[in-house]
N, C-alpha and C positions, 0 to 999 in steps of 0.2 A: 504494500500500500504506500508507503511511503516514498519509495523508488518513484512510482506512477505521479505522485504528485511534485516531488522533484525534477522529474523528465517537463511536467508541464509547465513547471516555474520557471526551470530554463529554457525553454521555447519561446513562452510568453515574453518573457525581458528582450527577447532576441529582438522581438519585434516591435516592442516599443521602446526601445533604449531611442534615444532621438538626439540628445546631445552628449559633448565629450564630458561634460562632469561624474553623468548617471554612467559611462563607461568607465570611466578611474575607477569609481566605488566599485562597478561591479568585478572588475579585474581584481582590487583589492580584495574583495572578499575571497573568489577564487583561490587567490595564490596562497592562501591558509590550509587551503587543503592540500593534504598528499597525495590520494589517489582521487583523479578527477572523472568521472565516470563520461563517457560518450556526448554526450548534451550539454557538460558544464566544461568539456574541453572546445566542443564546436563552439559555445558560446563567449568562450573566453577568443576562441580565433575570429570570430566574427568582432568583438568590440577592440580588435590588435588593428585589422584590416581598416576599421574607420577609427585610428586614432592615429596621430604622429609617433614615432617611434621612441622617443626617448621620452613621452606622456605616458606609454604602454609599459615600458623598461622599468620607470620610476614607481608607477605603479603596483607592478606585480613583484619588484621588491622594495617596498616601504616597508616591511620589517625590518628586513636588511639594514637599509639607513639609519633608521633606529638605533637596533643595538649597537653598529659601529658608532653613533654618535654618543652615544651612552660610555660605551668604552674607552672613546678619547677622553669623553670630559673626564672619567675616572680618574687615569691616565694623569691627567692635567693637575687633578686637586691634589691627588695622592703621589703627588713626585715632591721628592726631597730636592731642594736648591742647595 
């Protein structure tokens, strides 16, 4: 049951995602997942194909950024002079 209604959420956004912001988030959310099942990788390739490249890049890994930013400041506080 759940699958079914997942297949239909990812179809749905497909086709009404209309600008680039509702595509970052939805890329965002995607790239949290590890294994991405058939409909939530077609729809992750569908919002790459209408988005700029390094919008889609930044997107799918803003975790990433994160904890490397996290790690520098660490880095930065906890360093002896």
């Amino acid at each position: 049951m759940d699958y079914k209604i997942h297949t239909q959420a990812a179809d749905s956004l497909g086709e009404i995602i209309q600008n680039n912001q509702y595509r970052v988030d939805v890329v965002k959310a995607l790239s949290g997942y590890w294994r991405l099942n058939d409909k939530y990788y077609d729809l992750a390739c569908k919002c790459a194909q209408n988005m700029l490249y390094p919008d889609f890049y930044q997107a799918w890994h803003h975790h990433n950024v994160a904890t490397r930013a996290m790690q520098s400041l660490k880095k930065i506080l906890f360093t002896r002079f």
